[in-house]
NUBA-952844 format. One record per residue (C-alpha): residue in three letters; residue number from 1; x negated, y, z negated. Coordinates in nm, 4 decimals, always signed. Layout:
BEGIN
(r ALA NUM (X Y Z));
...
// end
This chain:
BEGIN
(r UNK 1 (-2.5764 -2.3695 +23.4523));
(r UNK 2 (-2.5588 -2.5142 +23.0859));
(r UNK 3 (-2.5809 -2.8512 +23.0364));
(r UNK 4 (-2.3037 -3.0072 +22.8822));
(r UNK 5 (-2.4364 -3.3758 +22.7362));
(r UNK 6 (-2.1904 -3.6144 +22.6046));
(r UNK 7 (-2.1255 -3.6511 +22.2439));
(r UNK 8 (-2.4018 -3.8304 +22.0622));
(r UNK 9 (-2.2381 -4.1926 +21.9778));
(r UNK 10 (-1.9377 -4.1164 +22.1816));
(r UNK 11 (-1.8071 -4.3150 +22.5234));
(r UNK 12 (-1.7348 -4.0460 +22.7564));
(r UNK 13 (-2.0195 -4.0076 +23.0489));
(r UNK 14 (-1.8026 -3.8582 +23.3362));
(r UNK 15 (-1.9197 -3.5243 +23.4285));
(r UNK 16 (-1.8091 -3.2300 +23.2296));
(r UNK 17 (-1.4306 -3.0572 +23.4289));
(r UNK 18 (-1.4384 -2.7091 +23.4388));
(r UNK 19 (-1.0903 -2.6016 +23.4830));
(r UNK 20 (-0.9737 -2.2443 +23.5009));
(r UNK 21 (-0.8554 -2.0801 +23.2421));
(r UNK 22 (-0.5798 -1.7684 +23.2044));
(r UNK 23 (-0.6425 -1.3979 +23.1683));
(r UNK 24 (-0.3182 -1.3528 +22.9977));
(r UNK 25 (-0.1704 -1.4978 +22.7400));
(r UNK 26 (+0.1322 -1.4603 +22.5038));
(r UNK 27 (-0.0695 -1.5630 +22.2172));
(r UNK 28 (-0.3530 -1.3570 +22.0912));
(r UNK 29 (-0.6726 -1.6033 +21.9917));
(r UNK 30 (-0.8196 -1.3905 +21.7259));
(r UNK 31 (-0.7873 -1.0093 +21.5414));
(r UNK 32 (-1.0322 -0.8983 +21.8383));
(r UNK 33 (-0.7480 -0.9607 +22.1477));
(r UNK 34 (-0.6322 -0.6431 +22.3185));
(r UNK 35 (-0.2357 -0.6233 +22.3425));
(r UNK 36 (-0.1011 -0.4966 +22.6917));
(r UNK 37 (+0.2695 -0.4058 +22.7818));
(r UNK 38 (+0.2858 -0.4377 +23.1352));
(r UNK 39 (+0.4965 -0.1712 +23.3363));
(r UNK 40 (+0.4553 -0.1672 +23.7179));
(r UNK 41 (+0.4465 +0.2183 +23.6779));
(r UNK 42 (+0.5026 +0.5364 +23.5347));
(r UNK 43 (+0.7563 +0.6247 +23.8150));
(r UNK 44 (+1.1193 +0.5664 +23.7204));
(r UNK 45 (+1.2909 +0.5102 +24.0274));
(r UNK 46 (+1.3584 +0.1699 +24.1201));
(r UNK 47 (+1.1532 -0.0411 +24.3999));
(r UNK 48 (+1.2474 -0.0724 +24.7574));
(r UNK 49 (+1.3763 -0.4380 +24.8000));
(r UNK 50 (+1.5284 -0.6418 +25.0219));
(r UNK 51 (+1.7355 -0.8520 +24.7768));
(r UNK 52 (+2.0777 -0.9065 +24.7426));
(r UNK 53 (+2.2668 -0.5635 +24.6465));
(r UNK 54 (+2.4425 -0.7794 +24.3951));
(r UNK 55 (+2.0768 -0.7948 +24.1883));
(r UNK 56 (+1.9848 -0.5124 +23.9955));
(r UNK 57 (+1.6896 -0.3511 +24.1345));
(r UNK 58 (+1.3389 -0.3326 +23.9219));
(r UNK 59 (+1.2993 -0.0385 +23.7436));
(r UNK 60 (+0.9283 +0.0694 +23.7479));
(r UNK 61 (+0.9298 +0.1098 +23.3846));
(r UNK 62 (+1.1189 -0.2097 +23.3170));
(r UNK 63 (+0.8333 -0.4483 +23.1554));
(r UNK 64 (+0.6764 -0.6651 +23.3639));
(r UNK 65 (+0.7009 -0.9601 +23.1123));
(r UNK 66 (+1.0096 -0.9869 +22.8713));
(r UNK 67 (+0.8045 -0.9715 +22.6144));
(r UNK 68 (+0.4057 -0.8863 +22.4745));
(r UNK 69 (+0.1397 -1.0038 +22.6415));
(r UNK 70 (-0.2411 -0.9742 +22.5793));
(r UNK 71 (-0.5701 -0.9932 +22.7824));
(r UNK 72 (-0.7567 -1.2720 +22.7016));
(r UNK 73 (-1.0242 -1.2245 +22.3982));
(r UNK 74 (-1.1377 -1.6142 +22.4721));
(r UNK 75 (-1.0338 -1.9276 +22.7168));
(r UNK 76 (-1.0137 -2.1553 +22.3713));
(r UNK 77 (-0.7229 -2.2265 +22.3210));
(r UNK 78 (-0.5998 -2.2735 +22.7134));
(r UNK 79 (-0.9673 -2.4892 +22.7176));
(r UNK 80 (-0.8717 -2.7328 +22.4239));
(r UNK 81 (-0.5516 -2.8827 +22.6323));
(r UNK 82 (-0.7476 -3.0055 +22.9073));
(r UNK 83 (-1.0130 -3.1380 +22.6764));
(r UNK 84 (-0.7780 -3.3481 +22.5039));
(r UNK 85 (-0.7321 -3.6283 +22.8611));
(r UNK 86 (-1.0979 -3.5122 +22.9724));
(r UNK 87 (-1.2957 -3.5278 +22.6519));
(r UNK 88 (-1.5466 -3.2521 +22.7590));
(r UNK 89 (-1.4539 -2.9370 +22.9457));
(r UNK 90 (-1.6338 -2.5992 +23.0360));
(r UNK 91 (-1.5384 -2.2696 +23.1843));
(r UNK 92 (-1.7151 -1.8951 +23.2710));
(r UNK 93 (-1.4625 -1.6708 +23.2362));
(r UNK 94 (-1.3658 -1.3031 +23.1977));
(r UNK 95 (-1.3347 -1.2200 +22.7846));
(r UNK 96 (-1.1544 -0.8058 +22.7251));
(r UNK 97 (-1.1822 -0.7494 +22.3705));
(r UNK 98 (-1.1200 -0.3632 +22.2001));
(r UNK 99 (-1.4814 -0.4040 +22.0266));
(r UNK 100 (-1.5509 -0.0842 +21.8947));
(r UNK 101 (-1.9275 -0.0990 +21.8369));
(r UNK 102 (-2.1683 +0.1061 +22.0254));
(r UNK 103 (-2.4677 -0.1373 +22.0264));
(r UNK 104 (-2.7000 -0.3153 +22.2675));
(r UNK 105 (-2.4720 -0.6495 +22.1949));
(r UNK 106 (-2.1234 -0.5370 +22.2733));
(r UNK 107 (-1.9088 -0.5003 +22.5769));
(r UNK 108 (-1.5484 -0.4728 +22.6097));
(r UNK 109 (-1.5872 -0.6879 +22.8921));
(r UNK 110 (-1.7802 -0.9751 +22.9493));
(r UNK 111 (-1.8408 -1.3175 +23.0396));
(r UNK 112 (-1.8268 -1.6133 +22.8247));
(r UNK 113 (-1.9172 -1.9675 +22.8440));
(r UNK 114 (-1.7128 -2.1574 +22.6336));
(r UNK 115 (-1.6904 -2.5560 +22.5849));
(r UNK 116 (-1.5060 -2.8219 +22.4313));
(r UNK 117 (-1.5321 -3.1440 +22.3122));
(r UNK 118 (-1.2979 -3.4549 +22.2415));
(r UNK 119 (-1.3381 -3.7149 +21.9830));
(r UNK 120 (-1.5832 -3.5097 +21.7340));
(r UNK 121 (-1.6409 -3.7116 +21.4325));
(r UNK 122 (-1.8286 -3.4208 +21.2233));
(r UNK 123 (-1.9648 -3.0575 +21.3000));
(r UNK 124 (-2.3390 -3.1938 +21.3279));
(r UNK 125 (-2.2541 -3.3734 +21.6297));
(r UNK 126 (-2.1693 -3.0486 +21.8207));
(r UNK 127 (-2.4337 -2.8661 +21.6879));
(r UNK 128 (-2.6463 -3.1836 +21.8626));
(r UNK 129 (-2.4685 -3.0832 +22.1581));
(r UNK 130 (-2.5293 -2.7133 +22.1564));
(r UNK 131 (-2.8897 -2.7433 +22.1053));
(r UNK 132 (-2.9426 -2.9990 +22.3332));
(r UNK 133 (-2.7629 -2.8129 +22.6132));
(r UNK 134 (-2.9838 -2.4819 +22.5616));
(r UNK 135 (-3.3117 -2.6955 +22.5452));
(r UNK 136 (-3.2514 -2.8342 +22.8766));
(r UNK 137 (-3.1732 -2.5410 +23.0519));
(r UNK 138 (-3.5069 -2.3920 +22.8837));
(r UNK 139 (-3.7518 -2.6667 +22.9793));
(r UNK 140 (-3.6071 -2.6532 +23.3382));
(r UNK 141 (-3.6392 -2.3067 +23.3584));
(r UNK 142 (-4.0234 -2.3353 +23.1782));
(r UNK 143 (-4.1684 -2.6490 +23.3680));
(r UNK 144 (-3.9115 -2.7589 +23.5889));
(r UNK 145 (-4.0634 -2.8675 +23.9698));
(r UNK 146 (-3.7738 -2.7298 +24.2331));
(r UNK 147 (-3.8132 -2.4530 +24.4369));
(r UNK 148 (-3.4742 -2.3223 +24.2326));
(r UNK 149 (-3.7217 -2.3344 +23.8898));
(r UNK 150 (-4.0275 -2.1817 +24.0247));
(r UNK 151 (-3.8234 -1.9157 +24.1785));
(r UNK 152 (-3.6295 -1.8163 +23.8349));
(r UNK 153 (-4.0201 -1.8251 +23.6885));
(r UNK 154 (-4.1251 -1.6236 +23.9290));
(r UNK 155 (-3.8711 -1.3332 +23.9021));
(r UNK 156 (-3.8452 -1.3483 +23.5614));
(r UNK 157 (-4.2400 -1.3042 +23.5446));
(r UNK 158 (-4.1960 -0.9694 +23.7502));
(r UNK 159 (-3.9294 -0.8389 +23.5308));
(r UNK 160 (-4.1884 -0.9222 +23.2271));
(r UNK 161 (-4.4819 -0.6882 +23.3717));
(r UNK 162 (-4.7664 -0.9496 +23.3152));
(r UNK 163 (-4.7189 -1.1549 +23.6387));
(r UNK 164 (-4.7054 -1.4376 +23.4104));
(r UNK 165 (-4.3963 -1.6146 +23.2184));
(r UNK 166 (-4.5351 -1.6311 +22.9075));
(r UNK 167 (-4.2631 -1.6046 +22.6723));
(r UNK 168 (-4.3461 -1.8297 +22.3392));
(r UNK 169 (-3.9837 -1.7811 +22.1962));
(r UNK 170 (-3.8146 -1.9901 +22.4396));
(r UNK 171 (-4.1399 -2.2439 +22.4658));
(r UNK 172 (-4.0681 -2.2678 +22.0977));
(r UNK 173 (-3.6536 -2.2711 +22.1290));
(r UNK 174 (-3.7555 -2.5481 +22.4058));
(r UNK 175 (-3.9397 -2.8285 +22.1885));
(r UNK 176 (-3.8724 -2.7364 +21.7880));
(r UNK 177 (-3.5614 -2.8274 +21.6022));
(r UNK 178 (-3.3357 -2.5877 +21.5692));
(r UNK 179 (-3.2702 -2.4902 +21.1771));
(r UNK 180 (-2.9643 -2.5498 +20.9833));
(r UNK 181 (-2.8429 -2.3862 +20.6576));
(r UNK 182 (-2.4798 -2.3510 +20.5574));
(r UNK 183 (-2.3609 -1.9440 +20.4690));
(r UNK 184 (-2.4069 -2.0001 +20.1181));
(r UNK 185 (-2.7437 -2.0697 +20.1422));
(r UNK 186 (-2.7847 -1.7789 +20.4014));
(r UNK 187 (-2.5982 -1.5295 +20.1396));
(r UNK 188 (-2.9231 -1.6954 +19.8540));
(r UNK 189 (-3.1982 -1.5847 +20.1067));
(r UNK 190 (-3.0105 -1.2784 +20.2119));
(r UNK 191 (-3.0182 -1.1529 +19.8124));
(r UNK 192 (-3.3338 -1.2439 +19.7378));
(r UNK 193 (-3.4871 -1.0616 +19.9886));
(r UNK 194 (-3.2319 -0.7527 +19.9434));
(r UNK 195 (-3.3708 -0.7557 +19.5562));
(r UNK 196 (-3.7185 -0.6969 +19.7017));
(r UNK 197 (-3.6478 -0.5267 +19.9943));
(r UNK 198 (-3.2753 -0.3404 +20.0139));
(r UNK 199 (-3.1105 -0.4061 +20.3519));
(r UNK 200 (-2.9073 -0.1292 +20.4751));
(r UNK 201 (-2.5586 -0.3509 +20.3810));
(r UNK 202 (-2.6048 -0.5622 +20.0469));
(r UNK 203 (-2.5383 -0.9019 +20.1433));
(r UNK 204 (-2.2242 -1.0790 +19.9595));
(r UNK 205 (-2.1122 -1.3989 +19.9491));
(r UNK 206 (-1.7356 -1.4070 +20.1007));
(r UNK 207 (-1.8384 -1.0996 +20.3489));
(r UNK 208 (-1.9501 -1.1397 +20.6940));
(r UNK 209 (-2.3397 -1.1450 +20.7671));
(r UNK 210 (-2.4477 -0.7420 +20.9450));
(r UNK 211 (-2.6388 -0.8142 +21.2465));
(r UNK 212 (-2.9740 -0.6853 +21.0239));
(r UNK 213 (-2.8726 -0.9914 +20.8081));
(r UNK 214 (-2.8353 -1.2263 +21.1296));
(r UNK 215 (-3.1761 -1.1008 +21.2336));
(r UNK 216 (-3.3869 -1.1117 +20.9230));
(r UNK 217 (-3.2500 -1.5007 +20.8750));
(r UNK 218 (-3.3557 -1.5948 +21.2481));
(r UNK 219 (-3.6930 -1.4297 +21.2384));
(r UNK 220 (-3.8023 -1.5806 +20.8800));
(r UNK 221 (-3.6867 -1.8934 +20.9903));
(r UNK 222 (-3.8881 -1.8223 +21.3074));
(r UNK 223 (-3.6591 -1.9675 +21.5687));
(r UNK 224 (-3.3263 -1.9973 +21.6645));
(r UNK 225 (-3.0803 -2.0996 +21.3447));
(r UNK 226 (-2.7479 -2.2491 +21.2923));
(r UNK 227 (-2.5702 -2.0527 +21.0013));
(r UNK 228 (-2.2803 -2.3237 +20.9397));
(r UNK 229 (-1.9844 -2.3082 +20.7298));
(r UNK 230 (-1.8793 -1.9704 +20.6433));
(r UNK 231 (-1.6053 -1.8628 +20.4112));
(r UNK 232 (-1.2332 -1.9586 +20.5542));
(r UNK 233 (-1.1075 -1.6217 +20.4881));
(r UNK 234 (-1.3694 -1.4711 +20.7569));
(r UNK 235 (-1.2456 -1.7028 +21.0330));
(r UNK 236 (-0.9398 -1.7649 +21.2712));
(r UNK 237 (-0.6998 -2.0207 +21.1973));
(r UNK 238 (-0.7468 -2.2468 +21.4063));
(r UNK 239 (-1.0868 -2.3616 +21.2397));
(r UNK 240 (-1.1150 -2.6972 +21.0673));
(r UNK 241 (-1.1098 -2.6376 +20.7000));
(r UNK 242 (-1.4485 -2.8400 +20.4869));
(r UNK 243 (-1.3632 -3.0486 +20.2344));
(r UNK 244 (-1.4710 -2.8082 +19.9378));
(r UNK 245 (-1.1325 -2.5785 +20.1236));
(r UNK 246 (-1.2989 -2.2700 +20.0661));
(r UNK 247 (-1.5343 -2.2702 +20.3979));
(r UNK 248 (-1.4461 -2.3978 +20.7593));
(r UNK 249 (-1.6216 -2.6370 +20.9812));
(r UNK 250 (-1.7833 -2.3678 +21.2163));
(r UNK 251 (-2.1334 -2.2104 +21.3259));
(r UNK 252 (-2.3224 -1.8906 +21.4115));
(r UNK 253 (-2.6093 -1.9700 +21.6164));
(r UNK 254 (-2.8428 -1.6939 +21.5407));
(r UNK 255 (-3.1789 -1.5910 +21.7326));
(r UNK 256 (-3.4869 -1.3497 +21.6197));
(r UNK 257 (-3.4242 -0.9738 +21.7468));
(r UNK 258 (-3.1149 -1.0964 +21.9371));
(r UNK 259 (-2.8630 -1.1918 +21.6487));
(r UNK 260 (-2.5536 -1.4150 +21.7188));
(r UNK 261 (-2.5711 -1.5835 +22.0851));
(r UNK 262 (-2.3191 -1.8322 +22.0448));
(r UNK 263 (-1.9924 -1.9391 +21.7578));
(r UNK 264 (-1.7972 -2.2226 +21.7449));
(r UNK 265 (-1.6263 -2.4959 +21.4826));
(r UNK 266 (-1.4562 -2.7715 +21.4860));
(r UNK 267 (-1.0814 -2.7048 +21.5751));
(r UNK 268 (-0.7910 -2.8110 +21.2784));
(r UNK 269 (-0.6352 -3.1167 +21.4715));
(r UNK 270 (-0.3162 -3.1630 +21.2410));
(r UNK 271 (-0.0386 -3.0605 +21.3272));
(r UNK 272 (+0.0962 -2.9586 +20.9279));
(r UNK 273 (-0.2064 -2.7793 +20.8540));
(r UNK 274 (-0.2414 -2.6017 +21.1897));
(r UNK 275 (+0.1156 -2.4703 +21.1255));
(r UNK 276 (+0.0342 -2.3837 +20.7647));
(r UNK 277 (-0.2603 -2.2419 +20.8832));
(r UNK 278 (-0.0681 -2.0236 +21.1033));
(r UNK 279 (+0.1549 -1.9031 +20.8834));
(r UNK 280 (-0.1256 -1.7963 +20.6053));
(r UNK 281 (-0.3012 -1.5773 +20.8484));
(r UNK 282 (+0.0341 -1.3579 +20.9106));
(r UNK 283 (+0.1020 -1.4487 +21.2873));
(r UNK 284 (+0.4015 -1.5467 +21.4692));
(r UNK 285 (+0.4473 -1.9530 +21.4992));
(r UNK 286 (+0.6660 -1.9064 +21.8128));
(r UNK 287 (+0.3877 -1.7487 +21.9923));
(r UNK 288 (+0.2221 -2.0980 +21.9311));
(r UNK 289 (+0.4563 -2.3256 +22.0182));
(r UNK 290 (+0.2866 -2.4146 +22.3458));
(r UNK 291 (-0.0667 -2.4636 +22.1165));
(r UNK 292 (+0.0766 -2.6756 +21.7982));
(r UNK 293 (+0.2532 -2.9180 +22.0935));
(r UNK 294 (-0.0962 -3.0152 +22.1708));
(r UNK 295 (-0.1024 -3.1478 +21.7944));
(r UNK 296 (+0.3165 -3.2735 +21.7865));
(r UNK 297 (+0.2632 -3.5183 +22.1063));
(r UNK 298 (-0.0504 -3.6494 +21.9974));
(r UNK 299 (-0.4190 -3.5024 +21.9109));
(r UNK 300 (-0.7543 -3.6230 +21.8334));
(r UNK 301 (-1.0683 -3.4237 +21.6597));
(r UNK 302 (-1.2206 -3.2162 +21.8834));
(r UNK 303 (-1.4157 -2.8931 +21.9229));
(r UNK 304 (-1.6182 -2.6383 +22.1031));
(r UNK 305 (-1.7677 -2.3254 +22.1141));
(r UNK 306 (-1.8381 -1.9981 +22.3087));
(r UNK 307 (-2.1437 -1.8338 +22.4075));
(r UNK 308 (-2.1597 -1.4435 +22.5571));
(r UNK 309 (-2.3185 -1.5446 +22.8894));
(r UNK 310 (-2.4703 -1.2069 +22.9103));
(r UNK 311 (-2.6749 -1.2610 +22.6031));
(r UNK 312 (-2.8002 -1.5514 +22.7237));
(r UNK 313 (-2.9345 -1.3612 +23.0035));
(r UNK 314 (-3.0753 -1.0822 +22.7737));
(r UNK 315 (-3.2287 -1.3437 +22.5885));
(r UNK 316 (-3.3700 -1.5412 +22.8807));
(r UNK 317 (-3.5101 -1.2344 +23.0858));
(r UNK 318 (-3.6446 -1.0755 +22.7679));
(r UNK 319 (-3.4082 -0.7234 +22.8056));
(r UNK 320 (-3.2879 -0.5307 +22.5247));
(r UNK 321 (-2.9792 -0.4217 +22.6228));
(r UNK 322 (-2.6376 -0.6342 +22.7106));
(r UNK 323 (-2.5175 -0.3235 +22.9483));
(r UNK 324 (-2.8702 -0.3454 +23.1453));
(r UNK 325 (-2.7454 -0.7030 +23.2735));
(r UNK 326 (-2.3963 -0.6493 +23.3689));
(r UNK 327 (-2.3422 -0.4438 +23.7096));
(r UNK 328 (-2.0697 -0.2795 +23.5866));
(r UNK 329 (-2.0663 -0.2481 +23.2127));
(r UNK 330 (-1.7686 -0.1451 +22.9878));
(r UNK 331 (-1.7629 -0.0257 +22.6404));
(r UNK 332 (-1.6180 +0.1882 +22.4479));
(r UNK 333 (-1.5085 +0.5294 +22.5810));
(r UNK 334 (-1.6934 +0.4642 +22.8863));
(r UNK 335 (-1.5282 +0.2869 +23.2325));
(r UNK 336 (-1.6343 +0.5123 +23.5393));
(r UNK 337 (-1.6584 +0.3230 +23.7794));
// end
């Protein structure tokens, strides 16, 4: 599994907790989350029961909460309370998420890895993290000794066709730094090249980056790439702002032909500007009650990040497309079986 190393500079060397995380919550995480009423049934007549005939028996269309409730787009915001008492924290967990696109990258369901971290004193430090935790796993999986390693090298050699693991991209992930450039710069690359050679979407600053962009970026820069602060207005709320205001404290980790693998910031620890921040972006403070509590009784900077776990197998086992990984794959108008 990922390796989860403790903050450079910090105190905390227990091992990571991996607690478990809901798949429904009252409070949507982000514009992706998938709102479900629940009703036990179409049926109207009411369920045998063996209650008291003084109750009122449960209408199959009564609603099975008293009020909204969505399918979890991401274990974040459940995953920062532990983290808070535990200081680093992990889960693999279910993600449903209405994504419309039709590509090799999307599922409406899938798995994510997602971690956080305590006592963050700036977003470099958990970009550290991040890349440290994928170059272990790789030089495990490329030289490590146990049976476990040459196995995985093995199998993954098969699926490759040459009888030999020879993939340079993740020897290269493995043992070079990982580049860095903030979205502005991204956006001065992006329209220089687009001058000489159009992309397909015009790159702007204070739009998101197209997945051509994403790929051009990571294949120039020739390995994987951290695209950091992006505008505030493309993120959630819950995203640390920089100092300059207009940009938050968050990443894109970006790799050639694949695009985005992994996202993550640092999370806004005050409680004034979290509520602000909730406000600004439209949503409903007393769905949040439960989330700004873990900033009224007492927070500390922090943050995380979350990683589609089936990219990271694409990636690793060199196949194109996120549904050939996933035994039973979901997208858009399609859930047979």
């Amino acid at each position: 599994m990922f390796t989860l190393s403790p903050v450079p500079g910090g105190t905390s060397s227990h091992p990571p907790a991996e607690p478990l995380t809901p798949a429904l919550s009252p409070s949507p995480s982000s514009t992706a989350s998938v709102p479900s009423s629940f009703t036990s049934s179409p049926s109207s007549d009411p369920l045998p029961t063996t209650a008291s005939p003084s109750r009122r028996p449960h209408s199959r269309t009564d609603p099975f909460f008293p009020h909204p409730v969505n399918l979890t787009v991401s274990s974040q915001l459940h995953l920062e309370c532990p983290t808070h008492s535990l200081a680093r924290t992990y889960t693999l967990s279910p993600c449903l998420r209405a994504e419309p696109s039709l590509t090799s990258r999307h599922l409406s369901e899938f798995y994510m890895l997602e971690a956080e971290l305590g006592f963050l004193d700036s977003l470099d430090q958990l970009l550290d993290v991040v890349e440290e935790g994928i170059k272990a796993i790789l030089r495990r999986l490329l030289s490590g000794e146990g049976a476990r390693h040459v196995r995985m090298r093995r199998d993954l050699a098969v699926e490759d066709r040459t009888g030999q693991m020879e993939r340079g991209d993740l020897v290269r992930a493995s043992t070079q730094p990982f580049t860095r450039l903030t979205y502005t710069r991204a956006i001065e690359l992006l329209e220089t090249e687009h001058a000489a050679r159009p992309f397909g979407i015009e790159p702007h600053w204070g739009h998101p980056l197209s997945s051509e962009h994403e790929k051009w970026l990571a294949k120039q820069l020739d390995g994987p790439v951290f695209v950091t602060r992006h505008p505030k207005s493309l993120k959630p709320f819950y995203m640390l702002p920089s100092p300059d205001n207009s940009t938050v404290e968050c990443f894109d980790l970006l790799l050639p032909g694949r695009g985005e693998l992994a996202g993550g910031s640092l999370r806004e620890h005050r409680l004034p500007q979290l509520t602000r921040a909730i406000s600004e972006a439209g949503l409903d403070q007393e769905d949040y009650q439960w989330y700004l509590d873990l900033r009224r009784y007492g927070s500390v900077p922090h943050g995380g990040w979350g990683m589609g776990f089936d990219r990271w197998v694409c990636w690793i086992t060199g196949i194109g497309n996120v549904r050939d990984v996933v035994p039973f794959p979901r997208w858009r108008g399609h859930c047979k079986y």
